[in-house]
N, C-alpha and C positions, 0 to 999 in steps of 0.2 A: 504494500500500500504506500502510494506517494499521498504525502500530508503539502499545504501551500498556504501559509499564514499572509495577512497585512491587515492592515488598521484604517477606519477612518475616523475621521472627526467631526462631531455630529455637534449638534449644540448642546442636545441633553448630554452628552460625554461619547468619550471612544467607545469605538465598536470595532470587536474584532471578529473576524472572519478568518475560517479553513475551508482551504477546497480538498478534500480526498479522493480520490482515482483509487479504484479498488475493483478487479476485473470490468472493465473495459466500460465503469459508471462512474462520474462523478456526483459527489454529494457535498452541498454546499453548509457548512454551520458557522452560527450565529452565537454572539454571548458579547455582556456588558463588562465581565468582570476579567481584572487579567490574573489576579491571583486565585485560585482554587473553580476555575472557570467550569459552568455548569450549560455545556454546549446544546444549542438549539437547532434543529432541521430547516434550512428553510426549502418549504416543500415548492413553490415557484420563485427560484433568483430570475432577478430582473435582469435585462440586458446589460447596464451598469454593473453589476455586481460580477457577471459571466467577462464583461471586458477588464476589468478590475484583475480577477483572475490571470487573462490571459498575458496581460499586463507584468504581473508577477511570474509566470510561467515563462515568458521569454527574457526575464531577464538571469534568471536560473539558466536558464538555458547559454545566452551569452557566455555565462562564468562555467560553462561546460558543466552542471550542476542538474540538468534536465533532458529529459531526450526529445528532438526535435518531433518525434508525431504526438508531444501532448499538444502542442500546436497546431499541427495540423488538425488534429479532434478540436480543438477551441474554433479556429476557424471554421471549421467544418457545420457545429454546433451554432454559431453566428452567422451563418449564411455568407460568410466574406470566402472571399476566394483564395485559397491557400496561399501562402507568404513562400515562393521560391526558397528554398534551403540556399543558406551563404555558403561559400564553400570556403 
């Protein structure tokens, strides 16, 4: 299982977000708290949320920390047209 943290910032406070990849599904959770965090499903992520991800996922990736077809799934999943592989 690949786990994908980041954070946003909200007015009510941070919010952090994992994306999990766990046979060939991602699952998106939710939670306010960063110490002893009690993670929440979010059963529809918004477009934001999935770019957000993707966002995170290539940049892992950059630092050679990710493999290039979890992009091409994020792409794929966004209806964008897959991003040529750098060589």
């Amino acid at each position: 299982m690949e786990s994908h943290e980041w954070r946003e910032r909200t007015e009510e406070g941070t919010r952090y977000y994992r994306g999990n990849y766990h046979g060939d599904r991602w699952t998106i959770l939710v939670t306010t708290m960063k110490r002893d965090p009690v993670w929440e499903r979010v059963e529809k992520p918004t477009e934001e949320i999935w770019r957000a991800l993707r966002d995170v996922v290539w940049r892992k990736y950059q630092r050679k920390r990710g493999p290039w077809e979890r992009i091409v799934d994020l792409d794929k999943m966004l209806g964008d047209e897959p991003t040529p592989r750098p060589h």
